[in-house]
PyMOL Python script that loads the backbone (N, CA, C, O; Angstrom):
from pymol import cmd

cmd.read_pdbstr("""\
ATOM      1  N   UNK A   1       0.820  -1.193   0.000  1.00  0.00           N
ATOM      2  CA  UNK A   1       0.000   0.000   0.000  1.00  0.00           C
ATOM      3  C   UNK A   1       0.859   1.250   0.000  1.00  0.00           C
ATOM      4  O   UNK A   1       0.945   2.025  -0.952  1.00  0.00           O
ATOM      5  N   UNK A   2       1.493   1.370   1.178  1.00  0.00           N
ATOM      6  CA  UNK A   2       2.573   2.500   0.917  1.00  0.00           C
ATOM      7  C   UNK A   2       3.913   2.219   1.212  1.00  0.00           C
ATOM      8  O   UNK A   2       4.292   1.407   2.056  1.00  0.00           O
ATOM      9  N   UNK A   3       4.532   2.829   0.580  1.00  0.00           N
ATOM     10  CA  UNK A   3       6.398   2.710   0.152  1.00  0.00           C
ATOM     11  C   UNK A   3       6.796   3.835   1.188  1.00  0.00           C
ATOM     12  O   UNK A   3       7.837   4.457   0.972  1.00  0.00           O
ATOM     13  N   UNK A   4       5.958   4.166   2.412  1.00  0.00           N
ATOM     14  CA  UNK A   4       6.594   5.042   3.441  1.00  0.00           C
ATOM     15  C   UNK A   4       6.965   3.892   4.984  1.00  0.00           C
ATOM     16  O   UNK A   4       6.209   3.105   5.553  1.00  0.00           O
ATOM     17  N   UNK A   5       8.245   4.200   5.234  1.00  0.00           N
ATOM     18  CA  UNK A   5       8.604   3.295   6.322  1.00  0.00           C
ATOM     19  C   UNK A   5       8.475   3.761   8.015  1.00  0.00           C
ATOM     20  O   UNK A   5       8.345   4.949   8.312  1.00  0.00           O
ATOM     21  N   UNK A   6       8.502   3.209   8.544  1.00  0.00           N
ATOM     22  CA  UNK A   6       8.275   3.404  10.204  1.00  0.00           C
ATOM     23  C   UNK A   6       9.786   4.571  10.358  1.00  0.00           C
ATOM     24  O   UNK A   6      10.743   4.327   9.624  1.00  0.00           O
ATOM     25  N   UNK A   7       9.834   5.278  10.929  1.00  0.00           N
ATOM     26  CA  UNK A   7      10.730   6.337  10.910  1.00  0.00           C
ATOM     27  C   UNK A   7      11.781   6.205  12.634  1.00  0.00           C
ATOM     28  O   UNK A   7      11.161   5.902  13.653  1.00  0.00           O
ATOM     29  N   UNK A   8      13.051   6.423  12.693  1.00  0.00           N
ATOM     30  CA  UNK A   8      13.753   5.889  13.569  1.00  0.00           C
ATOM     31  C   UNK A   8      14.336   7.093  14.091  1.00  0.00           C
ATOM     32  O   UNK A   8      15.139   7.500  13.252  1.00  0.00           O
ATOM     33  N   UNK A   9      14.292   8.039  15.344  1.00  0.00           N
ATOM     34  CA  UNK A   9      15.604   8.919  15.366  1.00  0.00           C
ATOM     35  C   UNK A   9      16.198   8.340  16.727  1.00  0.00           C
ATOM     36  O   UNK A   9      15.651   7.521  17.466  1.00  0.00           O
ATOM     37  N   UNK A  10      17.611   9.034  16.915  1.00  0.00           N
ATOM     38  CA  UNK A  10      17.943   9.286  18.194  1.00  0.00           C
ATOM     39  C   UNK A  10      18.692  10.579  18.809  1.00  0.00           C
ATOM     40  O   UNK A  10      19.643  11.133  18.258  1.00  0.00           O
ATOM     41  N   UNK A  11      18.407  10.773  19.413  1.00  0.00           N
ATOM     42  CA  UNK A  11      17.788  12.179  20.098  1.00  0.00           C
ATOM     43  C   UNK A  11      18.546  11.929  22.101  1.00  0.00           C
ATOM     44  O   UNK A  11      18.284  10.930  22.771  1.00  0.00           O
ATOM     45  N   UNK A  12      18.982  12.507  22.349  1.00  0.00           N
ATOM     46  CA  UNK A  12      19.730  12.401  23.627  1.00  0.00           C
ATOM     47  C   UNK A  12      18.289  12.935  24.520  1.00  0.00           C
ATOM     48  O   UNK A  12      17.465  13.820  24.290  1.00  0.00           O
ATOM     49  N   UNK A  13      18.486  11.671  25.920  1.00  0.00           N
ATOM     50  CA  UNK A  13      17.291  12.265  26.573  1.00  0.00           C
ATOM     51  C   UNK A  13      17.265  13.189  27.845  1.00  0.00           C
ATOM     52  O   UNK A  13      16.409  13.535  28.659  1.00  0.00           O
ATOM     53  N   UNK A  14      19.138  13.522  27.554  1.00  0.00           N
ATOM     54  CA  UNK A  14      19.522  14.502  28.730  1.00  0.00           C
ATOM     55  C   UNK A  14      19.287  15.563  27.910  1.00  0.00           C
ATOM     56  O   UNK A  14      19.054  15.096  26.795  1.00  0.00           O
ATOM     57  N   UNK A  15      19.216  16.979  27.885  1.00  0.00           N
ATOM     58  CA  UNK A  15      19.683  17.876  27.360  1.00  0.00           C
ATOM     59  C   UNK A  15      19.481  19.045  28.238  1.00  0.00           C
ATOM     60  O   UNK A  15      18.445  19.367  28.819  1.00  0.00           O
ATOM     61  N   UNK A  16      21.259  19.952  28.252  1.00  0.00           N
ATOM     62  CA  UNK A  16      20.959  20.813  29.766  1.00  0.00           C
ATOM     63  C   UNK A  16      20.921  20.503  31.148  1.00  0.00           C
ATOM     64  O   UNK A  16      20.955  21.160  32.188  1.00  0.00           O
ATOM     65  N   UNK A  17      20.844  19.373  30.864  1.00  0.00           N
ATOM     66  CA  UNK A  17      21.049  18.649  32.381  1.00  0.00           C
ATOM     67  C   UNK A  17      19.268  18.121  33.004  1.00  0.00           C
ATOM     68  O   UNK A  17      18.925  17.466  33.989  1.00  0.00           O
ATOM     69  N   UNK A  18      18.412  18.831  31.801  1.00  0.00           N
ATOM     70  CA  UNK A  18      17.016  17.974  31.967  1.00  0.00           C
ATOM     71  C   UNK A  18      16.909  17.060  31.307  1.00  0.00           C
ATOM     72  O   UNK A  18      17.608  16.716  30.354  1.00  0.00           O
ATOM     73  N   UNK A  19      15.549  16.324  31.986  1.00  0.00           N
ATOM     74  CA  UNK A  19      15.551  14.925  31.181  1.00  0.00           C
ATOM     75  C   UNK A  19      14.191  15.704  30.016  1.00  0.00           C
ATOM     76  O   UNK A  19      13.504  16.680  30.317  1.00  0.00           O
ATOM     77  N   UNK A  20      14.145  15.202  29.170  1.00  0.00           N
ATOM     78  CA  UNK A  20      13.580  15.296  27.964  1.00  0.00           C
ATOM     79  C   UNK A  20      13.066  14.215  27.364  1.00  0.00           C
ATOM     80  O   UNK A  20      13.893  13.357  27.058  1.00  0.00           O
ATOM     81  N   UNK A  21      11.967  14.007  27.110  1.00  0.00           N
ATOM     82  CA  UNK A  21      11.007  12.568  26.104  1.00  0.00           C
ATOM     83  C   UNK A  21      11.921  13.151  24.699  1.00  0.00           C
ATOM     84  O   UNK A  21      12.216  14.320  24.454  1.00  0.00           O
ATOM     85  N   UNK A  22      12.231  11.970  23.932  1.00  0.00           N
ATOM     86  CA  UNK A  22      12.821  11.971  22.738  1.00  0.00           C
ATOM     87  C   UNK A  22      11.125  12.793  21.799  1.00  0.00           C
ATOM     88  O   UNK A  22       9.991  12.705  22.271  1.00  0.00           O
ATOM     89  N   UNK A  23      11.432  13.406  20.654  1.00  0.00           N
ATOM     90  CA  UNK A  23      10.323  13.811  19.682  1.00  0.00           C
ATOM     91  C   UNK A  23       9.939  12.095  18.809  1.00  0.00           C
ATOM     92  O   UNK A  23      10.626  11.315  18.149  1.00  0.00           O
ATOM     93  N   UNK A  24       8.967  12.111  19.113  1.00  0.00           N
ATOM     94  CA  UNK A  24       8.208  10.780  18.320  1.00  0.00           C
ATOM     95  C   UNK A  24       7.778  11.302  16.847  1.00  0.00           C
ATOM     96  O   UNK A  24       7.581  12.486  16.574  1.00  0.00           O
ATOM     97  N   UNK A  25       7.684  10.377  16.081  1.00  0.00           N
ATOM     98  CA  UNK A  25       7.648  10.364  14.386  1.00  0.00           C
ATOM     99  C   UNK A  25       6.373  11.163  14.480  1.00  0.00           C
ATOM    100  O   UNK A  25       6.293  12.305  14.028  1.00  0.00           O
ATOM    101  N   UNK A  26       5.150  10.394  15.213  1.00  0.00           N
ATOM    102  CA  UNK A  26       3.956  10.839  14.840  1.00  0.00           C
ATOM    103  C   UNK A  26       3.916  12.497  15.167  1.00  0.00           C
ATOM    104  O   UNK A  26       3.359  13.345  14.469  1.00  0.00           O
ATOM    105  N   UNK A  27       4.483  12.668  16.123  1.00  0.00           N
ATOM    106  CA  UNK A  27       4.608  14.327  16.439  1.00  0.00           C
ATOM    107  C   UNK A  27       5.485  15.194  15.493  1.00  0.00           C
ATOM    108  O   UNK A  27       5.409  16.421  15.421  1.00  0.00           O
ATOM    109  N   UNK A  28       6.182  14.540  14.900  1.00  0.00           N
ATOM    110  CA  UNK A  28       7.128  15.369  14.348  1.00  0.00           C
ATOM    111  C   UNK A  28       6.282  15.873  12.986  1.00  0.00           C
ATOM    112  O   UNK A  28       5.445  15.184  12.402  1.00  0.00           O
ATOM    113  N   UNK A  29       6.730  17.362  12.581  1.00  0.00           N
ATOM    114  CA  UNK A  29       6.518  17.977  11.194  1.00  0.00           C
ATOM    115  C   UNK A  29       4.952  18.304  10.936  1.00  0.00           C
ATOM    116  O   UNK A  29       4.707  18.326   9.730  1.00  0.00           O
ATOM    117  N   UNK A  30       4.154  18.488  11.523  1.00  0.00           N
ATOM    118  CA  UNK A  30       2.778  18.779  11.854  1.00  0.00           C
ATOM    119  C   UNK A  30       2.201  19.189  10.561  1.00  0.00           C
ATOM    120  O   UNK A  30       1.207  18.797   9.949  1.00  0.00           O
ATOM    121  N   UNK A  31       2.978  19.971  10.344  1.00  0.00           N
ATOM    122  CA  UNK A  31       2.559  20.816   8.783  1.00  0.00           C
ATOM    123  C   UNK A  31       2.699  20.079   7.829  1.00  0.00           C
ATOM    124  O   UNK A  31       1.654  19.594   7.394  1.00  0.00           O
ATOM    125  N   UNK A  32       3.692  19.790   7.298  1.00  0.00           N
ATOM    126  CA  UNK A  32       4.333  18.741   6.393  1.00  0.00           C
ATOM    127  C   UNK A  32       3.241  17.404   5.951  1.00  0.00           C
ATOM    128  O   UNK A  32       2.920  17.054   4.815  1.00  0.00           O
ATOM    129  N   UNK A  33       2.812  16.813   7.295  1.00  0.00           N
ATOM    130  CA  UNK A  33       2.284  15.442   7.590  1.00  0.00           C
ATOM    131  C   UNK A  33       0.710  15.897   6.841  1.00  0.00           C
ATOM    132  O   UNK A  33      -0.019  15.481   5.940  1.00  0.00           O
ATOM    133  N   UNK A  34       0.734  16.881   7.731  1.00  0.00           N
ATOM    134  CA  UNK A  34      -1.104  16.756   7.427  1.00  0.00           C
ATOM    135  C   UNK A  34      -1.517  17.101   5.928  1.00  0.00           C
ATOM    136  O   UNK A  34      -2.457  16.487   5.422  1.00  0.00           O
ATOM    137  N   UNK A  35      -0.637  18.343   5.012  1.00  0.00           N
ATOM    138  CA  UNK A  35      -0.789  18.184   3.767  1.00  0.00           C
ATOM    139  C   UNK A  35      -0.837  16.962   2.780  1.00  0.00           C
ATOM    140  O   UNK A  35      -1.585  16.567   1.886  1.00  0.00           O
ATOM    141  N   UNK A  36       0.742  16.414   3.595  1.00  0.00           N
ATOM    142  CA  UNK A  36       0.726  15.395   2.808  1.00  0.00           C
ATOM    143  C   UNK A  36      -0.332  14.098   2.697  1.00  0.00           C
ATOM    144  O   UNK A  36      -0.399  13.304   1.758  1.00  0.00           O
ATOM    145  N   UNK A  37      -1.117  14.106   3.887  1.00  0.00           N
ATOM    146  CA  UNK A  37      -1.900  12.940   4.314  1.00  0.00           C
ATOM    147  C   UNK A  37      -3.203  13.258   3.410  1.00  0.00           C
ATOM    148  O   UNK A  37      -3.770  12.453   2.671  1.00  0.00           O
ATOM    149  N   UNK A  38      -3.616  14.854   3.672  1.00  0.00           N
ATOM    150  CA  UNK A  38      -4.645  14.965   2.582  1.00  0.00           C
ATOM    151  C   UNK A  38      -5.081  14.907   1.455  1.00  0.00           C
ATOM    152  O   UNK A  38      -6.226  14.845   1.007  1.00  0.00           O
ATOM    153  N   UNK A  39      -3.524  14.944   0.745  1.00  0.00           N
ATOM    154  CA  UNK A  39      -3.495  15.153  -0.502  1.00  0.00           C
ATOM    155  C   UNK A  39      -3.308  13.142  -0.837  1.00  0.00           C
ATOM    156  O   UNK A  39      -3.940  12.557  -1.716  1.00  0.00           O
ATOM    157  N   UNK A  40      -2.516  12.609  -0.081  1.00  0.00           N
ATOM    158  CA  UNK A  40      -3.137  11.347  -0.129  1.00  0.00           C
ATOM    159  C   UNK A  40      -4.562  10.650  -0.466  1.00  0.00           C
ATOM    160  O   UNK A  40      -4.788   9.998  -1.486  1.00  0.00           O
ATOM    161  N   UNK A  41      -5.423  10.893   0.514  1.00  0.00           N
ATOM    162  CA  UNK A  41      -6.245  10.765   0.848  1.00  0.00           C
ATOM    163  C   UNK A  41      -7.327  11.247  -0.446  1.00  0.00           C
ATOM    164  O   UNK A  41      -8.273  10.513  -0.734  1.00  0.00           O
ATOM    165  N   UNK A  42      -7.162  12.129  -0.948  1.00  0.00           N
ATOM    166  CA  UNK A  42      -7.765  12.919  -2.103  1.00  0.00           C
ATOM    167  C   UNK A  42      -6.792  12.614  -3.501  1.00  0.00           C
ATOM    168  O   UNK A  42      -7.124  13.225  -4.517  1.00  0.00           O
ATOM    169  N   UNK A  43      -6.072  12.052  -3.552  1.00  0.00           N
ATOM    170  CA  UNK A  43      -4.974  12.144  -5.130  1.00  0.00           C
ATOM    171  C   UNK A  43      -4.828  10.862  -5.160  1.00  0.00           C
ATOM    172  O   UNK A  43      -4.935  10.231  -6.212  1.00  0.00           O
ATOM    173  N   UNK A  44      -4.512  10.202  -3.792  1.00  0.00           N
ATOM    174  CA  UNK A  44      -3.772   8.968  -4.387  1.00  0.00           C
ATOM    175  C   UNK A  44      -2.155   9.123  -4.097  1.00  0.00           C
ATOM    176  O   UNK A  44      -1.565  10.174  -4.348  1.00  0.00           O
ATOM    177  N   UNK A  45      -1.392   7.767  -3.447  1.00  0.00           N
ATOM    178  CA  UNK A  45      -0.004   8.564  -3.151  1.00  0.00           C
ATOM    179  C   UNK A  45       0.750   8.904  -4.071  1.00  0.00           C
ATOM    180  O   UNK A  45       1.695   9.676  -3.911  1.00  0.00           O
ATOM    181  N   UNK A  46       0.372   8.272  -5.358  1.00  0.00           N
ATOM    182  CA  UNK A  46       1.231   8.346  -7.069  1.00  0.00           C
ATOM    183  C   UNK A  46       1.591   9.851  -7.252  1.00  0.00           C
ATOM    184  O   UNK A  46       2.606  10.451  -7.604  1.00  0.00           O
ATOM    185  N   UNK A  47       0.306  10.219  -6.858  1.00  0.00           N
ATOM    186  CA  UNK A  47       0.202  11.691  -7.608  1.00  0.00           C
ATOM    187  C   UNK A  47       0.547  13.060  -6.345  1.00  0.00           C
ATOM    188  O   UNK A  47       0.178  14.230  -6.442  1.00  0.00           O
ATOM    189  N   UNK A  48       1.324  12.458  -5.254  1.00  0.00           N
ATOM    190  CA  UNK A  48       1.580  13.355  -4.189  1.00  0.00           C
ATOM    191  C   UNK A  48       3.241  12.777  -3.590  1.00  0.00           C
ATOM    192  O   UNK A  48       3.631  12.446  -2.470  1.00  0.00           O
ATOM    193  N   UNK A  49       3.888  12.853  -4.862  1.00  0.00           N
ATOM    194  CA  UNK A  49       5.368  12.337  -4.241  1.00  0.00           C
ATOM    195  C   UNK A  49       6.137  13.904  -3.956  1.00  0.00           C
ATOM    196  O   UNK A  49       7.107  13.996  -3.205  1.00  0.00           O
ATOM    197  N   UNK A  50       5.737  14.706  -4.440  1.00  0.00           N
ATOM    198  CA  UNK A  50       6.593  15.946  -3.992  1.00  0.00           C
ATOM    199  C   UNK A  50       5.905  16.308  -2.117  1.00  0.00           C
ATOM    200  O   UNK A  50       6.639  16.486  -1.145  1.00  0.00           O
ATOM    201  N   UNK A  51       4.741  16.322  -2.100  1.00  0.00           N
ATOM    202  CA  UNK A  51       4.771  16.157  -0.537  1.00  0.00           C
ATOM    203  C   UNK A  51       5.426  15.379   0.333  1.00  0.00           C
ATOM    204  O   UNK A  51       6.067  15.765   1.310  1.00  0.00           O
ATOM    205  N   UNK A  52       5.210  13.942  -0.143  1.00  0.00           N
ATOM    206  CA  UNK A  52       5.987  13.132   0.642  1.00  0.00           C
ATOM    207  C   UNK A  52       7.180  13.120   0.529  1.00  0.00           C
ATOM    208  O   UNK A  52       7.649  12.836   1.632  1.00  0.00           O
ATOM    209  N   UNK A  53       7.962  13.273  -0.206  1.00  0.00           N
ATOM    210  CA  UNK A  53       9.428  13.936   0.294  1.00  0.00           C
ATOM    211  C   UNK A  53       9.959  15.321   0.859  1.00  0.00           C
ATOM    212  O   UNK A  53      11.095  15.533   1.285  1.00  0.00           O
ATOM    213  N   UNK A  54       8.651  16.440   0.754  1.00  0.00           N
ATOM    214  CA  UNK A  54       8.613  17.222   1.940  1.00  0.00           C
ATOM    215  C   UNK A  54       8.938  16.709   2.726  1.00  0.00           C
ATOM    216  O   UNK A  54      10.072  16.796   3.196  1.00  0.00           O
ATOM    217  N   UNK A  55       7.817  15.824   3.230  1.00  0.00           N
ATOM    218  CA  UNK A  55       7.591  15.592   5.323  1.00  0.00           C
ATOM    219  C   UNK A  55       9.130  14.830   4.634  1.00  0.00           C
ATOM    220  O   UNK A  55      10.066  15.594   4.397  1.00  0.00           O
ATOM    221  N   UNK A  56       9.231  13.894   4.457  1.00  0.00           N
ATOM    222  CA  UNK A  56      10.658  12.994   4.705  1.00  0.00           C
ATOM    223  C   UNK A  56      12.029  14.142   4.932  1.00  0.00           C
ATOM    224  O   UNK A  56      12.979  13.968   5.696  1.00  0.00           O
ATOM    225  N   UNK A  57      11.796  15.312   4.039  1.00  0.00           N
ATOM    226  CA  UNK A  57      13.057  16.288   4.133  1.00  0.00           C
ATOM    227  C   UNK A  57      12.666  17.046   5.571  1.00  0.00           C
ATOM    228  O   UNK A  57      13.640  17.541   6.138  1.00  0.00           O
ATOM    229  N   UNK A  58      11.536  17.188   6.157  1.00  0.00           N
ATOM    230  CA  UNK A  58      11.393  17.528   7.559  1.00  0.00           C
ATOM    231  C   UNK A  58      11.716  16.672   8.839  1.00  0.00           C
ATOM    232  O   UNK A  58      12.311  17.007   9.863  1.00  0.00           O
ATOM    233  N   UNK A  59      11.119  15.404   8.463  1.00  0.00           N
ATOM    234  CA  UNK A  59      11.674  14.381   9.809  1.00  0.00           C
ATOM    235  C   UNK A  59      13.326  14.160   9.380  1.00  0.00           C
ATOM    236  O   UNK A  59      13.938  13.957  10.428  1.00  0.00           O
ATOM    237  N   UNK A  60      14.455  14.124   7.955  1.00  0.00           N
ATOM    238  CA  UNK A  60      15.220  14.162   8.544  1.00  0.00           C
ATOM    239  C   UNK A  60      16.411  15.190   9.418  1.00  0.00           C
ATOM    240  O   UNK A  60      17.437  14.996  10.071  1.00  0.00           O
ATOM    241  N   UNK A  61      15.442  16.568   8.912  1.00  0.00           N
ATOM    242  CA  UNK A  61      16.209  18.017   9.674  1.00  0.00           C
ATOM    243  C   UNK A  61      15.917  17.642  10.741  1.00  0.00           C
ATOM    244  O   UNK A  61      16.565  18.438  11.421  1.00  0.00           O
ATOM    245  N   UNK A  62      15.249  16.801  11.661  1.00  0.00           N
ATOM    246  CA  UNK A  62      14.918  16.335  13.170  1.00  0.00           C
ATOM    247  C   UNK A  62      15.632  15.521  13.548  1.00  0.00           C
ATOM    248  O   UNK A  62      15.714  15.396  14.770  1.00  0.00           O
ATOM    249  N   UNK A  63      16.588  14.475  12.525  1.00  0.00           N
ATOM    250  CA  UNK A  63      17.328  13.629  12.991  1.00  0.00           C
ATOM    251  C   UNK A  63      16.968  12.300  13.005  1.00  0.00           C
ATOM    252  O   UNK A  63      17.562  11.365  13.543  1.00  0.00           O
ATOM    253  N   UNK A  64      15.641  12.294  12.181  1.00  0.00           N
ATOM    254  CA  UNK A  64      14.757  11.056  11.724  1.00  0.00           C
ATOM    255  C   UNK A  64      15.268  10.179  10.694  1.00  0.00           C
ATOM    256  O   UNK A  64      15.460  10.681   9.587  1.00  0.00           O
ATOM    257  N   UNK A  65      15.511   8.996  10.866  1.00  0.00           N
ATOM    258  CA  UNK A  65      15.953   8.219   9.830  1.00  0.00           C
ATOM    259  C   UNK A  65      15.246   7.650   8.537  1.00  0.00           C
ATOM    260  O   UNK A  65      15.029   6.529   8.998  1.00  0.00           O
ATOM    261  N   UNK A  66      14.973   7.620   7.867  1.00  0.00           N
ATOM    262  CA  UNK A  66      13.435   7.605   6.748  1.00  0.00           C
ATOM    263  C   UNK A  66      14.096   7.416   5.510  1.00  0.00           C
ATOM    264  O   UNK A  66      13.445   7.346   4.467  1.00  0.00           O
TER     265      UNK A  66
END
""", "prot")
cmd.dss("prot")
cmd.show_as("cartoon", "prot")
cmd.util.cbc("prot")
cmd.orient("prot")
């Protein structure tokens, strides 16, 4: 169905000397995701590959592996 994979980062959970929850895939790129999901959802993923390598060029400025 889709050629998009489960997404991996790592992310230190000290930072500053606080502890910090790592950023999770599903949270990450808010903007990115939801265009791209709509235009899914409405196009078809064939016809929405420039979104989806948006979000992918956003989760990996986060340090996301994809």
């Amino acid at each position: 169905m889709s050629s998009l994979s489960a997404a991996s980062v790592e992310t230190p959970a000290v930072t500053d000397g606080t502890e910090k929850k790592p950023l999770k895939p599903c949270c990450a790129c808010p903007e990115t995701k939801k265009v791209r999901d709509a235009c899914i959802i409405e196009k078809g993923e064939d016809n929405c590959r420039d979104l989806i390598e948006a979000h992918k060029d956003c989760m990996r400025s986060l340090g996301f592996k994809v």
